[in-house]
VOSETOR-370329 format. One record per residue: residue in one letter; y, z, x of N, C-alpha, C, O, CB in turn. Coordinates in steps of 0.2 Angstrom, whole numbers, plus 5000, padded with zeros to 4 digits. Glycine has a CB too. Example, Ala and Ser with C-alpha at 12.3 -4.5 7.8 and 13.67 -1.06 7.14 Angstrom:
<rs>
a497250395066497850395062498450395066498350425071497850455057;s498950355064499550365068500050395064500650405067499750295070;
</rs>
This chain:
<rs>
x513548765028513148715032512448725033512348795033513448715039;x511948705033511348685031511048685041511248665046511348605026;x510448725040510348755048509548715048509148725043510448865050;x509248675054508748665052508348685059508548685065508748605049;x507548715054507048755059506448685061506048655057506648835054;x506548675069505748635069505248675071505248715076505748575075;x504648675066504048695068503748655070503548605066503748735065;x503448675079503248595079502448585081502148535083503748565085;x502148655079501348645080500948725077501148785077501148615091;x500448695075500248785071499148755076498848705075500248795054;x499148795079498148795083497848845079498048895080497948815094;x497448825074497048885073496348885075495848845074497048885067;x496148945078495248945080495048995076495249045075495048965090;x494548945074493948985069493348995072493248955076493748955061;x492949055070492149045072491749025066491949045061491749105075;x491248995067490748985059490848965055490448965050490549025056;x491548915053491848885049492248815051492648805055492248925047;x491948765048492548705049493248695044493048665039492148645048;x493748695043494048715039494648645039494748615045494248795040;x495148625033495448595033496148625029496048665025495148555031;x496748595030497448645029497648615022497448555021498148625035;x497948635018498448595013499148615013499348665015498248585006;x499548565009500048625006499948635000499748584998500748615007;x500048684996500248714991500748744987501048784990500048744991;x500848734982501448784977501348824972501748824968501948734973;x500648864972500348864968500748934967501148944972499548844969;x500748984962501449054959500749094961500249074959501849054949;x500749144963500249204965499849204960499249194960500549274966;x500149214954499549224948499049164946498549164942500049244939;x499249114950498649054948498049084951497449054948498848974951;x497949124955497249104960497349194964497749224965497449024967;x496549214963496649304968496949284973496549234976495749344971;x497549294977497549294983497249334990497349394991498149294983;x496949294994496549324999495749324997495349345001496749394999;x495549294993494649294992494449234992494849194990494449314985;x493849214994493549164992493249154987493149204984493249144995;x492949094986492749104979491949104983491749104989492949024972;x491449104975490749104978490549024981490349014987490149134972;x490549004976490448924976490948874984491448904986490948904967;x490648824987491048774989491348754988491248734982490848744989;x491948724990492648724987492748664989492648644995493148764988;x493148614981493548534985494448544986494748604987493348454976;x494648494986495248504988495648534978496148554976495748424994;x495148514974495348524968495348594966495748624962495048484964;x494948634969494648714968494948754972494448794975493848724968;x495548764975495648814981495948884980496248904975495948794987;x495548904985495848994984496448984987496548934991495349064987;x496849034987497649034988497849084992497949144990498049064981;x497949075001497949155004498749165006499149135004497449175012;x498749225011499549235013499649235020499449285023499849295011;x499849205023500449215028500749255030501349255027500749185028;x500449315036501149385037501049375042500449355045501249465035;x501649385045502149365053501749455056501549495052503549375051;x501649445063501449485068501949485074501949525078500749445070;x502449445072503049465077503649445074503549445067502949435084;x504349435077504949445075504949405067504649345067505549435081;x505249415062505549385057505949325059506449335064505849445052;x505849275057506149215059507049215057507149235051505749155057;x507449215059508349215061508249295058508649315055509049145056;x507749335058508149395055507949405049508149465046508749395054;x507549365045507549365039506749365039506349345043507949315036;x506449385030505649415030505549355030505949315029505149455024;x505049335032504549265033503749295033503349305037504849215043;x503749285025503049305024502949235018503149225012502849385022;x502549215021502249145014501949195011501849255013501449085016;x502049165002501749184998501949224996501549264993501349194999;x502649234995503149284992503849244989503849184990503349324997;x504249274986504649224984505349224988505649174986504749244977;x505449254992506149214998505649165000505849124995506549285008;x505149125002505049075005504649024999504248985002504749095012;x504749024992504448964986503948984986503548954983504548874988;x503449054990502649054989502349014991501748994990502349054982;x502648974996502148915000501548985002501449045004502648855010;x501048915001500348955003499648915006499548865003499948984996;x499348925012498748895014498148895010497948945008498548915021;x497848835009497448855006496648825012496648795017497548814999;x496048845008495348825012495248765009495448745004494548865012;x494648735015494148695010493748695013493748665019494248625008;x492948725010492348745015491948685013491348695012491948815015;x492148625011491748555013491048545015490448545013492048515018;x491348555022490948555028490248625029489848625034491548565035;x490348655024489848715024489948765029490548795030489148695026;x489348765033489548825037488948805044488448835044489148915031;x489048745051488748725054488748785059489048845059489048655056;x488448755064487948805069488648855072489148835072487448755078;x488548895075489148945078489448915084489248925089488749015081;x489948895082490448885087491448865088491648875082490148835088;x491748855090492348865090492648805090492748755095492448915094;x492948815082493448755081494048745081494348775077493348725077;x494448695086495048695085495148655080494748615077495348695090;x495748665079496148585074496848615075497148665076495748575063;x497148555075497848545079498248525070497948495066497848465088;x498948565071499248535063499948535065500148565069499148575056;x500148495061500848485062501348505054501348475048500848385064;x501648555056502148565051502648555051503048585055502248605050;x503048495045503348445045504148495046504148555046503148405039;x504648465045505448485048505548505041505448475036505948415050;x505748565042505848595036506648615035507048605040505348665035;x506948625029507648655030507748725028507348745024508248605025;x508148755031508048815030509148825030509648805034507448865037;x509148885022509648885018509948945022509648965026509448895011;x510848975019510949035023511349045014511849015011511449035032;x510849095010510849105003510749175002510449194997510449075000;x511049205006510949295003510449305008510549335013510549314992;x509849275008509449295013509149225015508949185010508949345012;x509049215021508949145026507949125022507449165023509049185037;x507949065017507449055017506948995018507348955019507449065013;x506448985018506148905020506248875014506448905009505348895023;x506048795014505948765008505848695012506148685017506648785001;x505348645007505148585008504848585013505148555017505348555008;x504148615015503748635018502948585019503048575013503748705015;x502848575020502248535020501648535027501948535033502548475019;x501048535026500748555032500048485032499948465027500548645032;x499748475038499648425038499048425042499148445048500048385039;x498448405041497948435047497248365043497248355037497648565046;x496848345049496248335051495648375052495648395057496348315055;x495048385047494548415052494148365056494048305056493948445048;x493948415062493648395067492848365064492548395059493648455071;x492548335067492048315063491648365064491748405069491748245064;x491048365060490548435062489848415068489448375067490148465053;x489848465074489448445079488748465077488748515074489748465086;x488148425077487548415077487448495078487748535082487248345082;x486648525072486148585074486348595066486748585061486448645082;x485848635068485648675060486348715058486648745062484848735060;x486548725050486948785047486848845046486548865041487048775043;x487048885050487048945049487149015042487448995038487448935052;x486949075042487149085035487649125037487649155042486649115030;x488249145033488649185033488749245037488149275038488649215027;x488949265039488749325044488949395040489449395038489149335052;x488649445040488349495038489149535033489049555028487949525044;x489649525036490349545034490549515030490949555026490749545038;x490549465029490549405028491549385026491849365021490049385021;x491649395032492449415031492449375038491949375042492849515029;x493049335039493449315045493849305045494049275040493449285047;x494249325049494949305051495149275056494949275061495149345052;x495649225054496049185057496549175059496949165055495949165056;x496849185064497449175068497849135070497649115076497449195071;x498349105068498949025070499549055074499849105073499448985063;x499649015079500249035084500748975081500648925083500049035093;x501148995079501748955077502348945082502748995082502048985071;x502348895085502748885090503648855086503548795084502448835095;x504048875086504548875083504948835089504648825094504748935079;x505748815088505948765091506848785086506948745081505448685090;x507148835087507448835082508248795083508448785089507348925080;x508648775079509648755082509548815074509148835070510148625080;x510248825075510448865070511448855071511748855076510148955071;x511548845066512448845061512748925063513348925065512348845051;x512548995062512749035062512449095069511949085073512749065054;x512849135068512249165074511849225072512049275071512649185081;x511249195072510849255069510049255075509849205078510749235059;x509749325073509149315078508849265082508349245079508849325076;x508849255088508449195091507449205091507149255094508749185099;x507149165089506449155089506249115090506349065086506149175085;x505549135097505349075102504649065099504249015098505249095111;x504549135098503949115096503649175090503649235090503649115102;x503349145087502649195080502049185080501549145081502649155071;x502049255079501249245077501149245072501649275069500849275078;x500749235069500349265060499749265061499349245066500449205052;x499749315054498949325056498849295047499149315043498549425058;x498349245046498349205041497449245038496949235041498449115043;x497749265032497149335031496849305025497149315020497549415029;x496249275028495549245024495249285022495249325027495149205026;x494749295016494049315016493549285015493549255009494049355013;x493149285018492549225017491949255014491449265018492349175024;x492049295006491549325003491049274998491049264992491849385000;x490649245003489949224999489649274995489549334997489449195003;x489449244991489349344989489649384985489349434982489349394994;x490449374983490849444981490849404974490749344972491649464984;x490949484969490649454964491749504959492149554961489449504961;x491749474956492549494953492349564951491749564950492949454946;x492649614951492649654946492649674942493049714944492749654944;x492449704934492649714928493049754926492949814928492349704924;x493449734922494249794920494049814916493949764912495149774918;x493849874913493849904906494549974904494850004909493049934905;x494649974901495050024895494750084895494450094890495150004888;x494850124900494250204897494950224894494750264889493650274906;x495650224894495950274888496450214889496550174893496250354889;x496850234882497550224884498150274878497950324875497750124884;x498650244877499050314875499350354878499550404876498850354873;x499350334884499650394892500350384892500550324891499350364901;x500850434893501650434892501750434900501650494903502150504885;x501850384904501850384910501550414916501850444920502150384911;x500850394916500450434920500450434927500550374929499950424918;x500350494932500550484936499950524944499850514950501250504933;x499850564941499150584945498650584942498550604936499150644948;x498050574946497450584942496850604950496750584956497350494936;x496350674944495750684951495250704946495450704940495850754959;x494750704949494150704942493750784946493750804952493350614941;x493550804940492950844939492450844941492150784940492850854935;x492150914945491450854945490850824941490350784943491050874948;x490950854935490650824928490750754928490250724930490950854921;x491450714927491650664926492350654924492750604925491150654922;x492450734920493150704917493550704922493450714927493550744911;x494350674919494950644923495350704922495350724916495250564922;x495750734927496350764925496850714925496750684931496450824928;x497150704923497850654922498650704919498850724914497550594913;x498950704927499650724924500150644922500150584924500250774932;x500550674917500950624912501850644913502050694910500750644903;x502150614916502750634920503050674914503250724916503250564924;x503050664909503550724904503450784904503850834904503650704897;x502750784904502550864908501850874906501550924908503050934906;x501350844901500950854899500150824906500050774909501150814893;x499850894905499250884909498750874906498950904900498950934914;x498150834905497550814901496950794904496850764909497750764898;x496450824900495850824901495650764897495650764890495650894899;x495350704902495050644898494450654900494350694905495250574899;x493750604895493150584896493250514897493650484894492750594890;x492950464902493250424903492950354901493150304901493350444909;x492050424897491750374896491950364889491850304887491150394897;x492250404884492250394877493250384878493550324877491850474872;x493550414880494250414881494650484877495250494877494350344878;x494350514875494350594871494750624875494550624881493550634869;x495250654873495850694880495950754875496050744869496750644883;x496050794879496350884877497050884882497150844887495750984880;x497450914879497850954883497551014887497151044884498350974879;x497751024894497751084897498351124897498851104900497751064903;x498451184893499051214893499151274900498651294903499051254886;x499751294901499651344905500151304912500051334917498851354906;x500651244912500851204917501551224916501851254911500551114916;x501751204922502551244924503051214920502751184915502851244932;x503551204919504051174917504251134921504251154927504451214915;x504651074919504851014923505450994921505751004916504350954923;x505750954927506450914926506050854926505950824931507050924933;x505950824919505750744919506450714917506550704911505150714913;x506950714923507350664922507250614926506750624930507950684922;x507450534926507350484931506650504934506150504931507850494936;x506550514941505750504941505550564944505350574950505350434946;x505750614939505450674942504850684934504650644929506350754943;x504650754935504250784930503750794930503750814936504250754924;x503050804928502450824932501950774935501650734931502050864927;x501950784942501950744946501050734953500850674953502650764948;x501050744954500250734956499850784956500050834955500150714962;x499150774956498650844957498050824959497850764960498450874951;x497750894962497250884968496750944966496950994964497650894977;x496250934967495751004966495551034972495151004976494950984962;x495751114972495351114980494551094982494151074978495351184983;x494551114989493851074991493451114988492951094986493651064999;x493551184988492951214984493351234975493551284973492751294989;x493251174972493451214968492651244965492651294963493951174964;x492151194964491651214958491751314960491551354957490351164959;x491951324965491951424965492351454964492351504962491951474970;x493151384967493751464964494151434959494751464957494351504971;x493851364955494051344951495051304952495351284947493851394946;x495351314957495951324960496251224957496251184961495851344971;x496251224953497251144953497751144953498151164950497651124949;x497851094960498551104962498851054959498650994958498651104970;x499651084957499951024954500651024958500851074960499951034945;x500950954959501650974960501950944955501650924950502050944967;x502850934956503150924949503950944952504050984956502850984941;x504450884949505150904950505250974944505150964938505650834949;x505551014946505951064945506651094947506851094953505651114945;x506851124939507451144940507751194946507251234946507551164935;x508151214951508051274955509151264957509551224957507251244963;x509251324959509851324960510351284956510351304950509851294965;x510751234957511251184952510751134955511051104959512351164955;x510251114956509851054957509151054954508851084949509851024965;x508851024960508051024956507850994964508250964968507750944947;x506951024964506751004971506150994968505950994962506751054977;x505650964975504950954973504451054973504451104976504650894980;x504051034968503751134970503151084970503151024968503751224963;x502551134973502251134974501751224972501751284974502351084978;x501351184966501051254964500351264961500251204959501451284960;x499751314960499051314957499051364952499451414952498451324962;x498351344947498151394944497251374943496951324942498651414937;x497051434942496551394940496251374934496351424930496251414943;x495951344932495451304929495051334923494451324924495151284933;x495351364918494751394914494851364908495451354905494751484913;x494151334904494051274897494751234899494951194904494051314887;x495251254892495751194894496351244896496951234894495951144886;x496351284901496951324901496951304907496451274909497051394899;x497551324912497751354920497951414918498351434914498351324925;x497451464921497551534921497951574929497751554934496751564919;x498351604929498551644934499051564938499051564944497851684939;x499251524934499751474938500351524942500551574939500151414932;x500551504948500951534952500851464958500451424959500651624954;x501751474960502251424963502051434969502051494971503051434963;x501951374973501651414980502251384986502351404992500551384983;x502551344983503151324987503751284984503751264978502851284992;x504351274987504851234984505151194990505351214995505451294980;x505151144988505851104995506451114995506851084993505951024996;x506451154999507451144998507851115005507551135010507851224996;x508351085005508851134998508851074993508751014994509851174999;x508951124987508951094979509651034977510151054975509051164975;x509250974978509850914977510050914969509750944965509450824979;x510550884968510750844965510450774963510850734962511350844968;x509950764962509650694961509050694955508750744953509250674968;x508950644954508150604949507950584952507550544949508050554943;x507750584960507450514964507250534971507450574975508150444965;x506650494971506250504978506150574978506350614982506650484985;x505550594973505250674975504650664979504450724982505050714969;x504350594981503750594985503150634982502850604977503950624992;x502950684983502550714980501850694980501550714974502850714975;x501450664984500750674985500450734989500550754994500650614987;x499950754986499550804989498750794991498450754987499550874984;x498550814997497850794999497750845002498250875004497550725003;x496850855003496750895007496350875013495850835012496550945005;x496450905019496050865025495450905025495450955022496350855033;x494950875031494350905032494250965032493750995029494150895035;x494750995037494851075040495351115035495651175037495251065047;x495551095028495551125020496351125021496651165018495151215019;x496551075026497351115026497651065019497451005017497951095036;x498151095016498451035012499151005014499551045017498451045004;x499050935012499650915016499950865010499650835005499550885025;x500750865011501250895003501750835006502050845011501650995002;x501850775002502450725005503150745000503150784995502250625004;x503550725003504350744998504750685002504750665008504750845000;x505250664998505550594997506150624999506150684999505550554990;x506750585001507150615005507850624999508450635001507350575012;x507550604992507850614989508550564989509150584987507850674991;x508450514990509150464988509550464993509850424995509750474982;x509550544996510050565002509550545008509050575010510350665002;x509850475011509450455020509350505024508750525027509850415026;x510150535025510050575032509850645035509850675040510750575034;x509450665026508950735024508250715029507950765032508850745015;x508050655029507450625030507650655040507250675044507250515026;x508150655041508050655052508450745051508550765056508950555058;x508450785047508650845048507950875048507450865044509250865044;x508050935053507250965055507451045047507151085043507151005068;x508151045047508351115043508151105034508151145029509451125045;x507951035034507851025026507150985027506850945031508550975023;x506951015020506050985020506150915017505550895015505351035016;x506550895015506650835012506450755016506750745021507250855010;x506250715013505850655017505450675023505450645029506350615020;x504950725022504450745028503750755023503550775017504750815034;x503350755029502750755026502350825028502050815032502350695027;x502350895025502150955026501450975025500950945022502650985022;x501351035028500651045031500551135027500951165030500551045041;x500251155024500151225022499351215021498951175019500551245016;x499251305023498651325019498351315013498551275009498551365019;x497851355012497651325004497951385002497651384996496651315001;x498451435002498651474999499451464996499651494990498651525004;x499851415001500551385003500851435009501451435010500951384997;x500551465013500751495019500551445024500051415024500351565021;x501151445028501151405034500651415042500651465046501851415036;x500251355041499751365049500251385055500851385056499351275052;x499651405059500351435063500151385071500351405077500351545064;x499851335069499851275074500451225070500551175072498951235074;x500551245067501351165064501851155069502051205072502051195055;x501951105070502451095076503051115077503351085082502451045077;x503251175072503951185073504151235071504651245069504451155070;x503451295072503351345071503851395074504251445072502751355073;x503751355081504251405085504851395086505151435090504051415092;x505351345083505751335083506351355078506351335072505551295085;x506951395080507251415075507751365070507951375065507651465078;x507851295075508151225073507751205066508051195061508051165079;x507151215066506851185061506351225057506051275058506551125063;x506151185051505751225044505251215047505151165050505751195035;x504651275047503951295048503551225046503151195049503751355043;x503651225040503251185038503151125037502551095035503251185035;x503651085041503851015041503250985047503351005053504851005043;x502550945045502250905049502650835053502650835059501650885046;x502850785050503050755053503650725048503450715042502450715055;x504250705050504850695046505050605048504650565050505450765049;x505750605046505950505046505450495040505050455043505550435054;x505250495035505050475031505350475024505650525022504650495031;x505350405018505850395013505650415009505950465007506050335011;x505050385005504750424997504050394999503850344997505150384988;x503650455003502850435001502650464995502550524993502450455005;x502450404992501950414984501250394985500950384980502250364978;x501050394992500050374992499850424997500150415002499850284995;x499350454998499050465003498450495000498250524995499550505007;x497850485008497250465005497150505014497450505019497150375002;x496350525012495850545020495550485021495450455016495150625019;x495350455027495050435032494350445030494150495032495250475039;x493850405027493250415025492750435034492350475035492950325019;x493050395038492850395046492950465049492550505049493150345050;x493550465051494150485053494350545052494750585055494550445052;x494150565044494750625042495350635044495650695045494450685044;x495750565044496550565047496750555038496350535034496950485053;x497450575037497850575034498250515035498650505040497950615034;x498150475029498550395029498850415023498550445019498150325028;x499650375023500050405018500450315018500450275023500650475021;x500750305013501150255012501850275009501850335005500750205009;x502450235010503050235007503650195005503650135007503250255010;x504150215001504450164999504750155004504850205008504750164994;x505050075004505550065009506050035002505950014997505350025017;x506650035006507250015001507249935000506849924995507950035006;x507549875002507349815000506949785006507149755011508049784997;x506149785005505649775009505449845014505649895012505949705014;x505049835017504949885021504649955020504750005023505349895022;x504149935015503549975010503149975016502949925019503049945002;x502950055019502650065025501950085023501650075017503050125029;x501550105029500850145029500950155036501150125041500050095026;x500850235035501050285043500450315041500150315035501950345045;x500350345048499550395051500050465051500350465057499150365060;x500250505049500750555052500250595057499650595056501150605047;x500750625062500750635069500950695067501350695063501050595075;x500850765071501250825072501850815076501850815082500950895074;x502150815072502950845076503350765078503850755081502750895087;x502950705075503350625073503850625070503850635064502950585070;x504250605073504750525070504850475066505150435069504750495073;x504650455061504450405057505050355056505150305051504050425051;x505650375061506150335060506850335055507450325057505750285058;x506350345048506950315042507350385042507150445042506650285032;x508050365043508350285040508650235048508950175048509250295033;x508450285052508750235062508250175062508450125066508350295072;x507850175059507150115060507050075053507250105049506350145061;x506950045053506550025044506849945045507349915048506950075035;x506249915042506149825042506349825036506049775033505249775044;x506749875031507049845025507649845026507849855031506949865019;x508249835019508849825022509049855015508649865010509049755024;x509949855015510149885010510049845002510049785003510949885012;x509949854998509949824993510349774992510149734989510049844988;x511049764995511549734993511649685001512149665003512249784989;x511049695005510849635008510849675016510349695019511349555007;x511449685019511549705025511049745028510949805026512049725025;x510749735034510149775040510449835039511049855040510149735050;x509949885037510049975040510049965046510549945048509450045037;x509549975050509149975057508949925059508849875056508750005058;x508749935065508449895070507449885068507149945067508649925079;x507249855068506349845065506149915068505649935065505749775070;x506449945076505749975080506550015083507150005081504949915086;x506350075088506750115090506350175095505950205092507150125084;x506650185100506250235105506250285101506750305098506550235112;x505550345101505550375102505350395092505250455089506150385108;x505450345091505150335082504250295082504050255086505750265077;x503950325077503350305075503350225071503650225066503050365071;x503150165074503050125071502550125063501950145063502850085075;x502750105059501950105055501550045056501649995060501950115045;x501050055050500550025056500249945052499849905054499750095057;x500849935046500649895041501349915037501649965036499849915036;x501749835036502449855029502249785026502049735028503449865032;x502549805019502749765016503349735014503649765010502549785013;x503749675016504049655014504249585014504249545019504149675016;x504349555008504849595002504349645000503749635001505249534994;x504749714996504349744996503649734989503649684985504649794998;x503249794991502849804982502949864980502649874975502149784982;x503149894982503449974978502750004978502450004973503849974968;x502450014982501750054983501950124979502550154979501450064993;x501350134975501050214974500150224972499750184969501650244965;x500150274974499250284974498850274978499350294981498850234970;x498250274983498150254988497450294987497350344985498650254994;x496850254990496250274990495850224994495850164994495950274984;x495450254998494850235002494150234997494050274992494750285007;x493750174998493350174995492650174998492450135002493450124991;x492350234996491550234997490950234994490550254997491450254999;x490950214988490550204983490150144984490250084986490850214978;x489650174979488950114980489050064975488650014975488150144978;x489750054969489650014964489849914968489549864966490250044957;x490449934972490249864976490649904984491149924986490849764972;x489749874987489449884992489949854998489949865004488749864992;x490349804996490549765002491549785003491949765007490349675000;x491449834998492049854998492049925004492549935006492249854991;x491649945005491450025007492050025013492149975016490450045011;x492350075015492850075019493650075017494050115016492650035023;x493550015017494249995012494550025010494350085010494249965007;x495349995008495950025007496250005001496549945001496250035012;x496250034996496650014990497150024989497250074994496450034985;x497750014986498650014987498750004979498349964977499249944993;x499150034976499350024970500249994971500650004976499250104966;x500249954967501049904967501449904961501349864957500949824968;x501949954962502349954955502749884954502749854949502950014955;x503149874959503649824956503249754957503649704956504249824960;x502649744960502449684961501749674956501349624956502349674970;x501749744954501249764949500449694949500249644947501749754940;x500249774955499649714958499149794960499349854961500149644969;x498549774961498149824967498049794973497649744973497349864965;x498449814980498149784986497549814987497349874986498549794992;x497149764990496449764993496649755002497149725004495949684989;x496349795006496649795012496049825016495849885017497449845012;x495649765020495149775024495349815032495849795035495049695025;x495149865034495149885042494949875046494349865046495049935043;x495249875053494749855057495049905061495549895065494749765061;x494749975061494950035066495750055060495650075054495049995076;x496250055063496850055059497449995058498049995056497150115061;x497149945060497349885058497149845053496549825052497449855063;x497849815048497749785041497449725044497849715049498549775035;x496949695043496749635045496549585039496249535040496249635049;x496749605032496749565026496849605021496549655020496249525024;x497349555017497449595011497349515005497249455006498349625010;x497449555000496849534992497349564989497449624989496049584990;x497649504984498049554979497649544971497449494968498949524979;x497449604968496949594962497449624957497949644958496149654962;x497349614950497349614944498349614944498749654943496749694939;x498449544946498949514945499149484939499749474937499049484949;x498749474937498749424929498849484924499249474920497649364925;x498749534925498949604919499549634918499749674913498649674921;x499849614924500749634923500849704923501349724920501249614916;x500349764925500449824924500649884928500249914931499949824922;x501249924929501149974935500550014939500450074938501450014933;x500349974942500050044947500250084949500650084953499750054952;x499950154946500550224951499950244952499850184955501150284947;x499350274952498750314955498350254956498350204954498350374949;x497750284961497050264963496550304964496550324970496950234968;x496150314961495450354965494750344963494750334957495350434964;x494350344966493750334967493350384960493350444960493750364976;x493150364958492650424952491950444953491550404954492550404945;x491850484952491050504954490550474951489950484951490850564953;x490850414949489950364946490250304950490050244949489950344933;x490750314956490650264961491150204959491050144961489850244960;x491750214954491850154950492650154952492850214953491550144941;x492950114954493850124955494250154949494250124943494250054956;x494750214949495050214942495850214946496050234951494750294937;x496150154938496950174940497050164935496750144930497550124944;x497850204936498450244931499050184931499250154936498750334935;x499250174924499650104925500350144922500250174916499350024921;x500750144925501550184923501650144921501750084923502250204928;x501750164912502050144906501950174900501450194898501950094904;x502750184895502650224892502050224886501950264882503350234890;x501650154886501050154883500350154888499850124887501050094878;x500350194894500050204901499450204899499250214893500150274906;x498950174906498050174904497850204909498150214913497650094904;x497050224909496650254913496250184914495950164909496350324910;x496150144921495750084921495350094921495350154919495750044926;x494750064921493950074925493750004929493549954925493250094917;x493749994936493449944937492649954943492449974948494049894941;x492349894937491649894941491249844939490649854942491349944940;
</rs>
């Protein structure tokens, strides 16, 4: 039986803009989603944004425009009207009676939205303001009857995530390599070159200008079964002195394989004096969810994620390092501020645990916090701030669900860490970088996301630690993102997972 949702009014208040609604069917890859163009726009030329829910998922189910459970309905602008004197406009819209299906997962469809601008009030036009980003916000008042019994919702918010960059100028993608057999970390030198690990086990020394690569010999042995094998790397903070590369990597250990984490250092193309500085155990039985990103914070400590390994209920046990995100010295000896130092229940090393497979994490250009992102199972690709001695929930919490449809958990849960941004449906996040370079200035701050399965780079504006817009870029390329970082000539570089893998260059 066929359940139907009335939405029966959407108020949006803008500053500095008059704006008009449409509807759209337009497929993500027609249009950058989240950007404006430079130019003035007719109803024939629009940019394409998204729609994400700020409160409960409507009957239970994701309700994010611009994805495919709901057809990719999408709002679009129309800056007509320019840019009149500073003031605050409403405009009132009506979104028509939509039907909504009960098909594996509860979706919208035949959607249409309908709006009037306000005419523009007398005084000179204003110019862009200095950010040139705004945001906008719709309160969607819902009105729901429903056939089965599933979540009741009074009311939504969304936060409808514009950018109003006069001024932004695209990109350019170049090819500094390719030939990469699934690449998977990448940190640069301070000369220029890239070190690039290649999950089957191979580490390499590129030019990024010419594309010229050596092998680095001297790297441990790996289990590259499923998505293990040599796996991220990080240079300490001092390396130009003690030359120190840290690499992790699945390895063999006991009847299983764990994540290690281990250095050597750096001489021409060798690692000299490589030695294991740690291992996760205990040693699973698995190919999957080794996590494995390494950073180092301001105060030199490094901090080491690990995936819970396929097995959930490793991620909420304090006795296994598995699904937590861990804190050691630059040596692999445990600070002896870690929050579970003193406790005989749990591993030394374990910073903050509830966590599935983080594959991103990146420092705080402000802040010097550690931000980490993770997979979630179907939807529910997180970004967490880890806390000493937090909860991050999974698998008691999580806004994804089993693959084969049915709710793990409840969205939120006492006494667990919310994150602070998900994705869902998901995008299979790996890579993550802050951007502070001079090549585009208006990006400074910012947060980059790499997207395997949705094979995209998020673009993700901050306002303190809230996502207040996302940008999805080089969607037309169809390529895996697994790495992001920043290069010392100021320019973005990504690693695209495939067995013919590239080193990007965008600038």
């Amino acid at each position: 039986m066929r359940q139907t949702t009335h939405v029966l009014a959407i108020r949006i208040m803008a500053e500095n803009q008059r704006i008009r609604l449409c509807a759209m069917n337009k497929r993500e890859g027609d249009a950058a989603v989240g950007w404006m163009k430079q130019t003035p726009l007719s109803l024939d030329d629009v940019p394409v944004f998204n729609l994400i829910t700020r409160g409960e998922p409507l009957h239970g189910a994701t309700h994010e425009i611009g994805h495919d459970r709901i057809h990719r309905d999408t709002i679009a602008l129309d800056q007509n009207a320019g840019l009149p004197r500073r003031a605050k406009a409403c405009l009132n819209a009506t979104l028509a009676q939509g039907t909504v299906q009960r098909q594996g997962n509860v979706h919208l469809s035949n959607r249409t939205i309908r709006a009037d601008r306000q005419a523009s009030p007398p005084g000179p036009r204003l110019p862009v303001p200095n950010r040139k980003r705004l945001l906008w916000h719709a309160n969607i008042i819902s009105n729901i009857t429903q056939a089965t019994p599933m979540r009741p919702v009074s009311l939504l918010s969304f936060t409808l995530l514009l950018a109003a960059s006069v001024g932004f100028a695209r990109p350019v993608v170049e090819t500094a390599a390719d030939g990469l057999s699934h690449p998977w970390g990448l940190a640069f030198l301070p000369q220029g070159d890239a070190l690039i690990t290649e999950r089957p086990g191979r580490l390499l020394r590129v030019d990024p200008a010419s594309g010229e690569r050596r092998v680095i010999t001297g790297t441990p042995r790996v289990d590259a079964r499923g998505q293990g094998g040599l796996l991220d790397i990080e240079l300490h903070p001092a390396f130009s002195d003690n030359r120190y590369v840290y690499l992790t990597w699945a390895g063999a250990c006991d009847s299983g394989n764990a994540t290690h984490l281990g250095r050597g250092r750096l001489s021409g193309d060798q690692l000299i004096d490589f030695e294991t500085l740690f291992v996760a155990t205990p040693c699973v039985r698995s190919t999957k969810h080794f996590g494995s990103r390494i950073v180092f914070d301001r105060n030199g400590y490094l901090f080491m994620t690990t995936g819970d390994r396929g097995e959930r209920d490793r991620a909420q046990d304090l006795t296994d390092h598995n699904g937590s995100v861990l804190r050691f010295n630059d040596d692999g000896s445990i600070p002896t501020d870690n929050p579970f130092v003193d406790r005989n229940d749990a591993l030394p090393g374990i910073f903050s645990y509830g966590h599935r497979n983080p594959q991103g994490a990146a420092i705080h250009p402000e802040t010097g916090a550690v931000w980490i992102h993770e997979h979630g199972p179907r939807g529910g690709d997180e970004i967490n701030l880890p806390v000493s001695g937090a909860n991050f929930g999974w698998p008691e919490t999580t806004y994804g669900r089993e693959y084969w449809g049915p709710e793990i958990g409840p969205d939120a849960l006492p006494g667990t860490i919310a994150p602070i941004h998900h994705w869902t449906p998901s995008i299979a996040p790996s890579g993550m970088a802050f951007y502070t370079g001079e090549v585009f200035p208006d990006w400074q701050g910012d947060l980059f996301v790499g997207a395997l399965a949705k094979v995209h780079m998020a673009h993700l504006e901050l306002d303190g630690t809230r996502i207040v817009a996302e940008a999805r870029l080089l969607t037309d390329r169809g390529r895996r993102i697994r790495a992001i970082e920043q290069g010392p000539d100021g320019a973005l570089y990504l690693l695209t997972d495939h067995a013919n893998g590239e080193l990007l260059r965008l600038q």
